[in-house]
PDB file as gemmi writes it, atoms N, CA and C in Angstrom:
CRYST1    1.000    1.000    1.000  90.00  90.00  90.00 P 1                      
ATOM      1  N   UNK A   1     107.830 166.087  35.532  1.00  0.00           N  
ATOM      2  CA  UNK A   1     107.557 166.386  36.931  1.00  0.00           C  
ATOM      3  C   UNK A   1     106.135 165.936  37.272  1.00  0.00           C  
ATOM      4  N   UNK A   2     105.618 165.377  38.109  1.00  0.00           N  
ATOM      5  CA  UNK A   2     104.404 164.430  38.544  1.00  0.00           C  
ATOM      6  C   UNK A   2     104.263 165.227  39.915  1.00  0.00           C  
ATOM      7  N   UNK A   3     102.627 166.396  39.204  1.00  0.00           N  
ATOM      8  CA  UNK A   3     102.281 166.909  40.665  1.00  0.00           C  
ATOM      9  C   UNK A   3     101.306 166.109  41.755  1.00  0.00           C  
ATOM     10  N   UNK A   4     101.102 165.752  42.487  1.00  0.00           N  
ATOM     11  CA  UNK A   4      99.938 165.209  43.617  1.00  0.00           C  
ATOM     12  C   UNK A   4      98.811 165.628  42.883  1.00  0.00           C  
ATOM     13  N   UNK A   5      97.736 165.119  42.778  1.00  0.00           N  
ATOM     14  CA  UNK A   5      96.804 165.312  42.786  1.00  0.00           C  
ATOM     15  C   UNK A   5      95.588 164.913  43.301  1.00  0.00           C  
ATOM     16  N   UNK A   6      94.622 165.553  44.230  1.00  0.00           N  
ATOM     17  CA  UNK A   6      93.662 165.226  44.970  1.00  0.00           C  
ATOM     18  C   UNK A   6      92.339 165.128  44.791  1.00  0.00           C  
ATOM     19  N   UNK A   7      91.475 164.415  44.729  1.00  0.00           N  
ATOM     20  CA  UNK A   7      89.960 164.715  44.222  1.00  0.00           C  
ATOM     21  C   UNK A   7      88.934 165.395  44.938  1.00  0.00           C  
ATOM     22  N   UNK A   8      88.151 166.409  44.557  1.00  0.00           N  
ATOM     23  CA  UNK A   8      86.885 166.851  45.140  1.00  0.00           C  
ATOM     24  C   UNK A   8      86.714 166.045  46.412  1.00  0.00           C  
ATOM     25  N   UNK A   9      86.802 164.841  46.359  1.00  0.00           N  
ATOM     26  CA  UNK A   9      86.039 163.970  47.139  1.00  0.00           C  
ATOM     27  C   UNK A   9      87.148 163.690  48.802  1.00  0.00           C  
ATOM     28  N   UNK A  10      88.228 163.539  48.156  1.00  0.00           N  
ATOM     29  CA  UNK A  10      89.222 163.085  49.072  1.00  0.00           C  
ATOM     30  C   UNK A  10      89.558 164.136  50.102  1.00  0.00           C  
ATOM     31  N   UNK A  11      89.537 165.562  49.768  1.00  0.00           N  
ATOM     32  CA  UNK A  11      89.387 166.803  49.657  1.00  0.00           C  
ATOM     33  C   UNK A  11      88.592 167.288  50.860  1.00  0.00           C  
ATOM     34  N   UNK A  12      87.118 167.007  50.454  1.00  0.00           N  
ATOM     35  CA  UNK A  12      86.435 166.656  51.522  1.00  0.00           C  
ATOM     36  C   UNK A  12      86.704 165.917  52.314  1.00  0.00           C  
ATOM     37  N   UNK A  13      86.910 164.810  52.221  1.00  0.00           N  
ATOM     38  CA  UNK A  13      87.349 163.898  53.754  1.00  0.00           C  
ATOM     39  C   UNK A  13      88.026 164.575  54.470  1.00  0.00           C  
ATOM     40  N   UNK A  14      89.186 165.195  53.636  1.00  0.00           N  
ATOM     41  CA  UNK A  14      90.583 165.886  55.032  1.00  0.00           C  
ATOM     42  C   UNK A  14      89.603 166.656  55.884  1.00  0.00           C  
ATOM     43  N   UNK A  15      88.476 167.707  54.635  1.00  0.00           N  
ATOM     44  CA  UNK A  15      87.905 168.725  55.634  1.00  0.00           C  
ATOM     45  C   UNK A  15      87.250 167.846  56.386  1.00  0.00           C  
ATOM     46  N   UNK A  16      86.548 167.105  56.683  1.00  0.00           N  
ATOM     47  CA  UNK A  16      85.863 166.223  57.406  1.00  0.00           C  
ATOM     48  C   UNK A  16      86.294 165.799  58.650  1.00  0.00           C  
ATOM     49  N   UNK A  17      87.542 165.675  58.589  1.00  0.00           N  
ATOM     50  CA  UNK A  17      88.858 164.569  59.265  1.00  0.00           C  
ATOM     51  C   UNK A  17      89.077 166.173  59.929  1.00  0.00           C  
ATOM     52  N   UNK A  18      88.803 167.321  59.851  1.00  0.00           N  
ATOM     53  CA  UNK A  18      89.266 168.343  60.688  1.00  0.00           C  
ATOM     54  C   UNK A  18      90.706 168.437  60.317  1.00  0.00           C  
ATOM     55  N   UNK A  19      91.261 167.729  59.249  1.00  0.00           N  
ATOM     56  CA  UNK A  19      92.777 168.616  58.736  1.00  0.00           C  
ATOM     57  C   UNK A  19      93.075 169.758  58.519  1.00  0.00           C  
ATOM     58  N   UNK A  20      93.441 170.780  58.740  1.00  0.00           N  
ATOM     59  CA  UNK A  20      94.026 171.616  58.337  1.00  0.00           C  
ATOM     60  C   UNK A  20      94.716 171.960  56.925  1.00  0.00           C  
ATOM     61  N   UNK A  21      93.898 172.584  56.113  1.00  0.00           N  
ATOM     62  CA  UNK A  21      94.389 172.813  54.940  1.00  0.00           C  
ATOM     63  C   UNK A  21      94.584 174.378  54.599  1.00  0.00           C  
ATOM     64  N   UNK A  22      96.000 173.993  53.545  1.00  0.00           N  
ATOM     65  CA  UNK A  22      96.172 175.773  52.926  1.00  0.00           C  
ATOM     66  C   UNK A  22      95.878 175.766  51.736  1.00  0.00           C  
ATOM     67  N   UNK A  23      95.101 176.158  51.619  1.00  0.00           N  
ATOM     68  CA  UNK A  23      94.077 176.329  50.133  1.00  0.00           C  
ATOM     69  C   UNK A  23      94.825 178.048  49.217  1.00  0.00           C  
ATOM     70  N   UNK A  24      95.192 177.647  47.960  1.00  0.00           N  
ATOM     71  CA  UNK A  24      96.192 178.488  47.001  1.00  0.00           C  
ATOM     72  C   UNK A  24      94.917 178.778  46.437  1.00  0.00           C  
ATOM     73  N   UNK A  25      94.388 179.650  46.125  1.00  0.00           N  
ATOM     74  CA  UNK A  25      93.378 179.745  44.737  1.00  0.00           C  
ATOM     75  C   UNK A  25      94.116 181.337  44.031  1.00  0.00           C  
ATOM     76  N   UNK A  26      94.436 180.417  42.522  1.00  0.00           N  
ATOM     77  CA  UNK A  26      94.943 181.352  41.572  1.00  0.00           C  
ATOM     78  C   UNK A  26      94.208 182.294  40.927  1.00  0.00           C  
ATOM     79  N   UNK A  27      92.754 181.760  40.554  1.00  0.00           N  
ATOM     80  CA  UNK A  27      91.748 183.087  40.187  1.00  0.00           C  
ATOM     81  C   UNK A  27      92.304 184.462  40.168  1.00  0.00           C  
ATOM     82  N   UNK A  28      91.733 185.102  39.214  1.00  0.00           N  
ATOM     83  CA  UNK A  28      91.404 186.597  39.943  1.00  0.00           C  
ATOM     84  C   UNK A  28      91.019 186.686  40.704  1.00  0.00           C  
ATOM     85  N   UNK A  29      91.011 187.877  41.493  1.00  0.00           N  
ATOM     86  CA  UNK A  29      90.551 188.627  42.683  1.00  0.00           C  
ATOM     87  C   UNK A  29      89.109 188.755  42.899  1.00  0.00           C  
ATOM     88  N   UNK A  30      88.391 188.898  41.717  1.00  0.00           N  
ATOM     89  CA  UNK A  30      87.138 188.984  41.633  1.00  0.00           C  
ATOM     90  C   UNK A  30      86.524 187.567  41.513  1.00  0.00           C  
ATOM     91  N   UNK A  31      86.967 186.887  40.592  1.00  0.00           N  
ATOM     92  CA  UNK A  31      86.043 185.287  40.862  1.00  0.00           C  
ATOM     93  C   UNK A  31      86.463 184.872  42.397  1.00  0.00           C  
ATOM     94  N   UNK A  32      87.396 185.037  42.976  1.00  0.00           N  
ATOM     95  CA  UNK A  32      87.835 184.326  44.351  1.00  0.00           C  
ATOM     96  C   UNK A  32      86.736 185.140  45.307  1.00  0.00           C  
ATOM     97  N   UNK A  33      86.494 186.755  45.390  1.00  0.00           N  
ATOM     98  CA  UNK A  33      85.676 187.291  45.982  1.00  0.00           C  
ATOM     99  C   UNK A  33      84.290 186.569  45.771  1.00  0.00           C  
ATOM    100  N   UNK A  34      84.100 186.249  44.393  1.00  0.00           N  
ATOM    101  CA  UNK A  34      82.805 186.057  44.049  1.00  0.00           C  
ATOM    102  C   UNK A  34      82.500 184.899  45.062  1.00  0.00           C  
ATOM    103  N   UNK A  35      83.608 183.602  44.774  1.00  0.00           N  
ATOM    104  CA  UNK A  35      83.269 181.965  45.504  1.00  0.00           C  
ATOM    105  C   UNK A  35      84.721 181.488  45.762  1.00  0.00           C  
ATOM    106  N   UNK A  36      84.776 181.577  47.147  1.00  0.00           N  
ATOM    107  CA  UNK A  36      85.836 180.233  47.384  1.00  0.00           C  
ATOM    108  C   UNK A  36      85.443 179.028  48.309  1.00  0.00           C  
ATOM    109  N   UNK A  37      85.982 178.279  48.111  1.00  0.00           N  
ATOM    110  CA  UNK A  37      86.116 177.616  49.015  1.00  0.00           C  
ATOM    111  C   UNK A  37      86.353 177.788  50.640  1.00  0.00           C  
ATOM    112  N   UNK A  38      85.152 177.816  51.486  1.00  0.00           N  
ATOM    113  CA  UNK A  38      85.181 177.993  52.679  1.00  0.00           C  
ATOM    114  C   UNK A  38      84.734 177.082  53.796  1.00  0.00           C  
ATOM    115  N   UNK A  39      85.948 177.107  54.910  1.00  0.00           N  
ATOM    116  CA  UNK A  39      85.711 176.037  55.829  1.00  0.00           C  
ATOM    117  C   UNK A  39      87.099 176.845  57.254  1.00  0.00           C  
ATOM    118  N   UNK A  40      86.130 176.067  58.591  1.00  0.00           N  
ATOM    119  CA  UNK A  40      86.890 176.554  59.052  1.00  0.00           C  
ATOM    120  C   UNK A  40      88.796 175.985  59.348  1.00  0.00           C  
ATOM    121  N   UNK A  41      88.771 175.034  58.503  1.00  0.00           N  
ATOM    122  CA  UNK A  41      89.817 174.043  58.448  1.00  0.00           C  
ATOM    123  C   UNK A  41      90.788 174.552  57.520  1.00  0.00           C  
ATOM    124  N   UNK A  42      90.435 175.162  56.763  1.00  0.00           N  
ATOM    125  CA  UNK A  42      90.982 175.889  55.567  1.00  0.00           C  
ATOM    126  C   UNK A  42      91.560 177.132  56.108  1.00  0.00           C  
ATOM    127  N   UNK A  43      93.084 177.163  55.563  1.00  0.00           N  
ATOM    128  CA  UNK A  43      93.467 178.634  55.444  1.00  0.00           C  
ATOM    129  C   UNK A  43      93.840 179.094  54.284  1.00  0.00           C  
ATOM    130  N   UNK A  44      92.885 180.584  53.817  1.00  0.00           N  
ATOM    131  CA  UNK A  44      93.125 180.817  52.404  1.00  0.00           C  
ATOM    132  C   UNK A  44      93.716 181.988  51.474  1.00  0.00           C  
ATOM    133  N   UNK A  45      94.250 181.177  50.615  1.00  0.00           N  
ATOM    134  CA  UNK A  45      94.955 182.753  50.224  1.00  0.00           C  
ATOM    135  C   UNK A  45      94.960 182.487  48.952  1.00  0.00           C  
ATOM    136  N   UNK A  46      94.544 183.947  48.194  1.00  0.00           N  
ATOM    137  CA  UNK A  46      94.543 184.023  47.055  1.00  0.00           C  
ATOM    138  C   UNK A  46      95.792 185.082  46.098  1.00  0.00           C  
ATOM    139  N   UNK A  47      96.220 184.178  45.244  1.00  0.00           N  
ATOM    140  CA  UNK A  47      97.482 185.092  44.446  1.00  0.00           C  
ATOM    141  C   UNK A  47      97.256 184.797  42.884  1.00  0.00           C  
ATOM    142  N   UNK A  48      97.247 185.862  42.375  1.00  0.00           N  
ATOM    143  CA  UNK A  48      96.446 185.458  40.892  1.00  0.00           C  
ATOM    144  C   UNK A  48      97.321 184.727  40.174  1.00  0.00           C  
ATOM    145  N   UNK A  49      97.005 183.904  39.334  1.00  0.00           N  
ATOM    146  CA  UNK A  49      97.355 183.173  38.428  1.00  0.00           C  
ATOM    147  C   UNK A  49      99.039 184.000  37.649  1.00  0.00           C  
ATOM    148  N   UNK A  50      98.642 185.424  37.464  1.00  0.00           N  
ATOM    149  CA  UNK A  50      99.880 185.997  36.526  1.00  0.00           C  
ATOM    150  C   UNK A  50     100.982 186.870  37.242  1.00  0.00           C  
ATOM    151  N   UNK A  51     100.789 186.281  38.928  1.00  0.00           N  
ATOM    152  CA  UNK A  51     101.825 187.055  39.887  1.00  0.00           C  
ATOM    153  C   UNK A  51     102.499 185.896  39.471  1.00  0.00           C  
ATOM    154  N   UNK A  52     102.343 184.430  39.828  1.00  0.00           N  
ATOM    155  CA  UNK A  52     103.046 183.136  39.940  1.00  0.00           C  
ATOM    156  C   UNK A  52     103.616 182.782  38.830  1.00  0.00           C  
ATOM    157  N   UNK A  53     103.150 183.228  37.415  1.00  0.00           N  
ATOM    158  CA  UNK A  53     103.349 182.725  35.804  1.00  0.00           C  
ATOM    159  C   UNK A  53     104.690 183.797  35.711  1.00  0.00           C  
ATOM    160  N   UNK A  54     104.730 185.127  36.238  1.00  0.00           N  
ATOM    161  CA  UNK A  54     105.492 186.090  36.262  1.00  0.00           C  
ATOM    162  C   UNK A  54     106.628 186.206  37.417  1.00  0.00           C  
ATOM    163  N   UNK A  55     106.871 185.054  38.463  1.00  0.00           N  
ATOM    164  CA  UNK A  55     107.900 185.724  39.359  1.00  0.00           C  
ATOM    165  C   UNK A  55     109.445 185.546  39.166  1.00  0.00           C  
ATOM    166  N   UNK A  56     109.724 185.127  38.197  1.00  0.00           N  
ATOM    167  CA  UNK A  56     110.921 185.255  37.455  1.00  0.00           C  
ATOM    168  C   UNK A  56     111.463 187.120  37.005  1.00  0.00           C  
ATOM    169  N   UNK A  57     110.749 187.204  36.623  1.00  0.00           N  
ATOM    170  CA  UNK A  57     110.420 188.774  36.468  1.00  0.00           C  
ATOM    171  C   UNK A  57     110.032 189.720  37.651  1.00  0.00           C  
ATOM    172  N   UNK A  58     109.224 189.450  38.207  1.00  0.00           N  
ATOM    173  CA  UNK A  58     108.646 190.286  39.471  1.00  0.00           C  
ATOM    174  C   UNK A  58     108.839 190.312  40.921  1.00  0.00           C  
ATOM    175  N   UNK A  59     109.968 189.101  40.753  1.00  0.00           N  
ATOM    176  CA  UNK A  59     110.209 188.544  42.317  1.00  0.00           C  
ATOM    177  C   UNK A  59     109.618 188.020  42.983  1.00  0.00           C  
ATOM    178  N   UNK A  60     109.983 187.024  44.220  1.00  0.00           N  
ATOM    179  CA  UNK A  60     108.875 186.383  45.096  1.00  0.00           C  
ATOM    180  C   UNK A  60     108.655 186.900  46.507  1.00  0.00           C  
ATOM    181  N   UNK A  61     108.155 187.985  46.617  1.00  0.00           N  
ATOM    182  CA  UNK A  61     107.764 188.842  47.408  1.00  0.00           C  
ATOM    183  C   UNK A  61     106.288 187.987  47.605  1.00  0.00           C  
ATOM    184  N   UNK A  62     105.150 188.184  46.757  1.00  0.00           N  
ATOM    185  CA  UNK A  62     104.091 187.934  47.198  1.00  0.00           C  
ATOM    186  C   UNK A  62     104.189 186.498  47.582  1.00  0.00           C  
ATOM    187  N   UNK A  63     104.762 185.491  47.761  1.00  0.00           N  
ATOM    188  CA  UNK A  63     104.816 184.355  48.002  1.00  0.00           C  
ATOM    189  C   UNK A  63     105.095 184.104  49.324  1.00  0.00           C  
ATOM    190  N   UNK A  64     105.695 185.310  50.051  1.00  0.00           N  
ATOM    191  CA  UNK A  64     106.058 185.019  51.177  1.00  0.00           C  
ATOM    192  C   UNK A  64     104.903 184.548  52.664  1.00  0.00           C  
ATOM    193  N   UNK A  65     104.127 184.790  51.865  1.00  0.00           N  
ATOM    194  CA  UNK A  65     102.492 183.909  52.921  1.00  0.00           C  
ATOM    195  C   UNK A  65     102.786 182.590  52.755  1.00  0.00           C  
ATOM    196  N   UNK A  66     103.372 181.943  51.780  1.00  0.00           N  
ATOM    197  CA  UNK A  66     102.846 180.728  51.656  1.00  0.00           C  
ATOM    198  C   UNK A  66     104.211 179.972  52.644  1.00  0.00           C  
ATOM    199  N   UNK A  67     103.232 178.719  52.903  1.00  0.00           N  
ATOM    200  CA  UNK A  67     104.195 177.618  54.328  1.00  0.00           C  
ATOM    201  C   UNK A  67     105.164 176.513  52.808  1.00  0.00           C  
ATOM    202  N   UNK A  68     106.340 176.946  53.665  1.00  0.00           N  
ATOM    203  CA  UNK A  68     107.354 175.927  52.661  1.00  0.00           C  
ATOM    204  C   UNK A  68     107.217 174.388  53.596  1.00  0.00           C  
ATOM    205  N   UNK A  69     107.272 174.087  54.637  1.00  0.00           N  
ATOM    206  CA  UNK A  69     107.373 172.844  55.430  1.00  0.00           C  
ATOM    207  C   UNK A  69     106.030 172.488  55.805  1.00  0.00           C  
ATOM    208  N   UNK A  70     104.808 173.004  54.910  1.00  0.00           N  
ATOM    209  CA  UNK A  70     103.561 171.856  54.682  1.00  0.00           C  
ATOM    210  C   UNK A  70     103.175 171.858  53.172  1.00  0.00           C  
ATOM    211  N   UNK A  71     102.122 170.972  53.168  1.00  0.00           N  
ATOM    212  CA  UNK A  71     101.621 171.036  51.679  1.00  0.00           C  
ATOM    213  C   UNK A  71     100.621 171.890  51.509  1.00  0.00           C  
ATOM    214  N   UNK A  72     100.875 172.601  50.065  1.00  0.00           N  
ATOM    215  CA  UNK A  72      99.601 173.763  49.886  1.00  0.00           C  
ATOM    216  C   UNK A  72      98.525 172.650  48.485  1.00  0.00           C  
ATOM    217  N   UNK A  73      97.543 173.390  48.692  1.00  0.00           N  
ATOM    218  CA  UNK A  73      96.605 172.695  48.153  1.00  0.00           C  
ATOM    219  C   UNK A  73      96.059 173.490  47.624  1.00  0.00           C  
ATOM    220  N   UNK A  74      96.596 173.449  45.450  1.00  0.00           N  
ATOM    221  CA  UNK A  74      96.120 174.377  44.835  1.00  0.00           C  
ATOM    222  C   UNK A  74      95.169 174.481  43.680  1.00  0.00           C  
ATOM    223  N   UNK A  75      94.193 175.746  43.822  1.00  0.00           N  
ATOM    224  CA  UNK A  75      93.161 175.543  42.465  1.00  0.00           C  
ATOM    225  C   UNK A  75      92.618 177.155  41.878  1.00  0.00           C  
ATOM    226  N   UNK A  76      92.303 176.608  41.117  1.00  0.00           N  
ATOM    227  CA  UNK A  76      91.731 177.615  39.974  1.00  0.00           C  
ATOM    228  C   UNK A  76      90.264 177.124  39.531  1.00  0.00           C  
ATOM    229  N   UNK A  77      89.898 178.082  38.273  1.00  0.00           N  
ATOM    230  CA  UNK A  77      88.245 177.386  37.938  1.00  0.00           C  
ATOM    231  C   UNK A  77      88.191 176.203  37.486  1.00  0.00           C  
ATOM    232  N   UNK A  78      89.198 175.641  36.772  1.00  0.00           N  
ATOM    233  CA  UNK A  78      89.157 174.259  36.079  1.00  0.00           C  
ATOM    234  C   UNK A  78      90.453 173.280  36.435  1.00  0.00           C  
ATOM    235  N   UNK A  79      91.386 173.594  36.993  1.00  0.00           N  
ATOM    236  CA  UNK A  79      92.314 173.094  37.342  1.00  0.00           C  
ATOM    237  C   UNK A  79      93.759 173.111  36.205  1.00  0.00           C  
ATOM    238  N   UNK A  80      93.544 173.718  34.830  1.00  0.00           N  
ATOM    239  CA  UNK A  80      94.685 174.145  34.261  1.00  0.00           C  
ATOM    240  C   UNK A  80      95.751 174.830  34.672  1.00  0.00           C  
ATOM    241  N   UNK A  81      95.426 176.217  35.117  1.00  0.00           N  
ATOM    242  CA  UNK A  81      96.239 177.341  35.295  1.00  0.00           C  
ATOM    243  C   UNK A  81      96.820 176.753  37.274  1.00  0.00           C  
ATOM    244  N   UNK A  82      96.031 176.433  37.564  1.00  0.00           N  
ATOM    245  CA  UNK A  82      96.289 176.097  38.988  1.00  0.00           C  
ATOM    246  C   UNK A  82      97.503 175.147  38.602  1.00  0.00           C  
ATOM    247  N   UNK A  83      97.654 173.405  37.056  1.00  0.00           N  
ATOM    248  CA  UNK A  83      98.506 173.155  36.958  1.00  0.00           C  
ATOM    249  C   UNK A  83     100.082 173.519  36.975  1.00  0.00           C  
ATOM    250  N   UNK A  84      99.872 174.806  36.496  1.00  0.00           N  
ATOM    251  CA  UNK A  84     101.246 175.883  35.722  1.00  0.00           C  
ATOM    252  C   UNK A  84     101.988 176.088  37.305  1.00  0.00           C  
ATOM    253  N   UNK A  85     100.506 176.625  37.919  1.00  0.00           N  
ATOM    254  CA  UNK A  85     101.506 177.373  39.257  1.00  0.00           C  
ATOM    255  C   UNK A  85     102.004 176.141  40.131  1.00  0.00           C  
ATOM    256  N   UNK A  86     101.460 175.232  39.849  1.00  0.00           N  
ATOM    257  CA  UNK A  86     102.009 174.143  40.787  1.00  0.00           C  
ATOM    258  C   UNK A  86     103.038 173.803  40.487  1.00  0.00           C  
ATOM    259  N   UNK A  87     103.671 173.256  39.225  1.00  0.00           N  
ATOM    260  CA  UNK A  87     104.453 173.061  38.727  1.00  0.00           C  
ATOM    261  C   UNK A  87     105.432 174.071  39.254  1.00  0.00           C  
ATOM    262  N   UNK A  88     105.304 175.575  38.718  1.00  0.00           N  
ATOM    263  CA  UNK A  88     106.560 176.709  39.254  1.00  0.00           C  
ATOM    264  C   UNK A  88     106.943 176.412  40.454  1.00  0.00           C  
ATOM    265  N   UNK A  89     105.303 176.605  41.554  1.00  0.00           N  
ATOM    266  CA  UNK A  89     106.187 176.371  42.675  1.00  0.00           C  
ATOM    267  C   UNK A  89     106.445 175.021  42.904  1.00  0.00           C  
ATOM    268  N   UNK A  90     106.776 173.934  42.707  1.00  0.00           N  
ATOM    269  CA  UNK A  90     106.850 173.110  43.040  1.00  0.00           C  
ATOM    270  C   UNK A  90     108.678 172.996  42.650  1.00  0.00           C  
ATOM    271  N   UNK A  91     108.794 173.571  41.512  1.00  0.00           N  
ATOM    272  CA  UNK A  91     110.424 174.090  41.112  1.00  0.00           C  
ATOM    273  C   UNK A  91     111.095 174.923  42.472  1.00  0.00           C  
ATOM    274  N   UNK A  92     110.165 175.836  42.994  1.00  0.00           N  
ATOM    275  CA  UNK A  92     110.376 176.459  44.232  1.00  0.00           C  
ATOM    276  C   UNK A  92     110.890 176.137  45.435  1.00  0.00           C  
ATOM    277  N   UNK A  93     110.515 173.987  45.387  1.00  0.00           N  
ATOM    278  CA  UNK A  93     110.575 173.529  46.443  1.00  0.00           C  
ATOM    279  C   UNK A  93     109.430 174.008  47.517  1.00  0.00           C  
ATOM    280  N   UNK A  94     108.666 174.358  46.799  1.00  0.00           N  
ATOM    281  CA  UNK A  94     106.651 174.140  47.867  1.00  0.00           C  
ATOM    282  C   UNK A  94     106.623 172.777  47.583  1.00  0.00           C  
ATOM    283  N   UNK A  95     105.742 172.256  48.956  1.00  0.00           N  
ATOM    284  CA  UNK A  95     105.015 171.126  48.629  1.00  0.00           C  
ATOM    285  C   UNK A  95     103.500 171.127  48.158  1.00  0.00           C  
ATOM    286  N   UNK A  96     103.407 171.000  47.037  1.00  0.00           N  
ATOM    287  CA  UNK A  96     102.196 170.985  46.376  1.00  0.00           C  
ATOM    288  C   UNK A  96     100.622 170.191  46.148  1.00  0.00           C  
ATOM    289  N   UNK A  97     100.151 169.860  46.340  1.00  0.00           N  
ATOM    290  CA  UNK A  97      98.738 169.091  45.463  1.00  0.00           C  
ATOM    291  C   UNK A  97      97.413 170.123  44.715  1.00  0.00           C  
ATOM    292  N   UNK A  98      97.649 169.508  43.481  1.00  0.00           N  
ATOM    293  CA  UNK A  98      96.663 170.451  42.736  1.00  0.00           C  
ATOM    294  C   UNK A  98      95.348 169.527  42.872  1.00  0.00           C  
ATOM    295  N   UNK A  99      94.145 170.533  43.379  1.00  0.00           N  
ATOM    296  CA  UNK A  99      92.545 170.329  43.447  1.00  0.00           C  
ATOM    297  C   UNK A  99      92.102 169.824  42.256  1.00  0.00           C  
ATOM    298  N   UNK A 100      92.293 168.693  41.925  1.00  0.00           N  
ATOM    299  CA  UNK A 100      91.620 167.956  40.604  1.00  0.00           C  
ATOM    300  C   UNK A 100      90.348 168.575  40.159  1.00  0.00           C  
ATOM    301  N   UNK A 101      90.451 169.388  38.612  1.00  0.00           N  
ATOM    302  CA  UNK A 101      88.781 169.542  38.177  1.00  0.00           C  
ATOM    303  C   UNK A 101      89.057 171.405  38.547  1.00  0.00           C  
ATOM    304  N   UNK A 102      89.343 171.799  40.047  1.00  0.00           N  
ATOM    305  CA  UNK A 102      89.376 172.886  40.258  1.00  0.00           C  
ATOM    306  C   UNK A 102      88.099 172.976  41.009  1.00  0.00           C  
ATOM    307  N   UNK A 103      87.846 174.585  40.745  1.00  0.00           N  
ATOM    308  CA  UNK A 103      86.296 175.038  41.952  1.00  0.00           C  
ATOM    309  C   UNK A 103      85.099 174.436  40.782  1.00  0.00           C  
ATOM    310  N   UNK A 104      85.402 174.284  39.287  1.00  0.00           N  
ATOM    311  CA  UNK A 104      83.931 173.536  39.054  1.00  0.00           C  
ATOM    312  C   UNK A 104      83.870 171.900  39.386  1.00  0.00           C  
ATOM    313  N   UNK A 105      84.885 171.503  39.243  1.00  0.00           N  
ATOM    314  CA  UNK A 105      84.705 170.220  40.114  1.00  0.00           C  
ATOM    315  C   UNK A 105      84.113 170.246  41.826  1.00  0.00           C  
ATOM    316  N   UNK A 106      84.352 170.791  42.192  1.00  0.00           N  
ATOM    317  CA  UNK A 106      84.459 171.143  43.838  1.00  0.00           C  
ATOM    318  C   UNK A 106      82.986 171.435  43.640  1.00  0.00           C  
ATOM    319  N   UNK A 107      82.596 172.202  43.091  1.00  0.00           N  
ATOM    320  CA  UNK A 107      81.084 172.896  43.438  1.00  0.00           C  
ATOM    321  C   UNK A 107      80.215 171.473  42.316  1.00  0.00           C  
ATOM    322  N   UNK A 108      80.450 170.794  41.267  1.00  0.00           N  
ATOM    323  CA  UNK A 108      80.160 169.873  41.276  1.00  0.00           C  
ATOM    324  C   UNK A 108      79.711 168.803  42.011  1.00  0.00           C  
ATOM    325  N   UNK A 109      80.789 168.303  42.821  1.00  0.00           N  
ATOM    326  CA  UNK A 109      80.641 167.496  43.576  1.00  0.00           C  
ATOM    327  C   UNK A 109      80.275 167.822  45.027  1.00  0.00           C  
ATOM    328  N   UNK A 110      80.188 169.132  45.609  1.00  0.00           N  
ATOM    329  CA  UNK A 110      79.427 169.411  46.647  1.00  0.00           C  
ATOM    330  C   UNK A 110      77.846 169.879  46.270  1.00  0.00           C  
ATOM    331  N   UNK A 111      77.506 170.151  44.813  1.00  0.00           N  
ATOM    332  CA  UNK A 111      76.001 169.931  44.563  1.00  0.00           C  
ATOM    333  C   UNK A 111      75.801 168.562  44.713  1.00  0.00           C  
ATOM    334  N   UNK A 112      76.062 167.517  43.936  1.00  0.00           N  
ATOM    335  CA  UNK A 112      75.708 166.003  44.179  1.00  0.00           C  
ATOM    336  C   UNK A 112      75.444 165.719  45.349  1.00  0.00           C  
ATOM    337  N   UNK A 113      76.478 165.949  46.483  1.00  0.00           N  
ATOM    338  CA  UNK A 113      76.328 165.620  47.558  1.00  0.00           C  
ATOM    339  C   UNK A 113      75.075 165.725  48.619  1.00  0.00           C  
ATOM    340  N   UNK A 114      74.911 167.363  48.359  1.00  0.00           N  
ATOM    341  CA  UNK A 114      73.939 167.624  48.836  1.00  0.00           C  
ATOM    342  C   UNK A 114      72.662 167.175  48.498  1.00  0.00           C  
ATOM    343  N   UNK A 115      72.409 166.801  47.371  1.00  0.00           N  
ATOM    344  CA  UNK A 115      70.923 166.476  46.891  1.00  0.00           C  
ATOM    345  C   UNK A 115      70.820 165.034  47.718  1.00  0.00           C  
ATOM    346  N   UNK A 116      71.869 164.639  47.808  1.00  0.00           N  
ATOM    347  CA  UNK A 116      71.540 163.088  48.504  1.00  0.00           C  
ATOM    348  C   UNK A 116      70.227 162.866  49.826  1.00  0.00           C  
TER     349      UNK A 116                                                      
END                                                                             
């Protein structure tokens, strides 16, 4: 299965371009409190990593925020675990792209930027 994948950079452009994005961040509750990704282009929602690894078992109740007829755009701290859930839902029939790198890529490449 071959998920989308988007770069830090490209990422930015949409926000740039004033797209509208739905930003998935799998984190815990507490790293997502700590830092997410914020913009006013962005709509965000956070569902931890072991609701999505678990809804075979637990049902898809908490999923019901998420838009089936756009693409969600998903990440975690490094972009592993964000892989897993993409994949599930993407079995789900979500349309998916996982945030290449994740939020340390992202905060990576929005430090670079800025020093410019």
């Amino acid at each position: 299965m071959t998920i989308k994948v988007i770069s830090p950079k490209d990422f930015d452009e949409k926000l740039q371009n004033n797209e509208p994005i739905f930003l998935l961040d799998v984190r815990a509750e507490e790293k997502y409190n700590d830092y997410h990704i914020e913009n006013p282009n962005i709509e965000n929602q956070n569902i931890p990593k072991n609701i999505i690894f678990d809804l075979d078992k637990n049902g898809e109740e908490e999923l019901q925020s998420l838009p089936k007829n756009s693409d969600i755009v998903i990440t975690c701290t490094t972009g592993n675990s964000a892989r897993k859930c993409a994949e599930i839902l993407s079995k789900k029939d979500y349309q998916v792209t996982l945030l290449d790198g994740g939020i340390t890529a992202w905060k990576q490449y929005t430090d670079t930027k800025h020093k410019d």
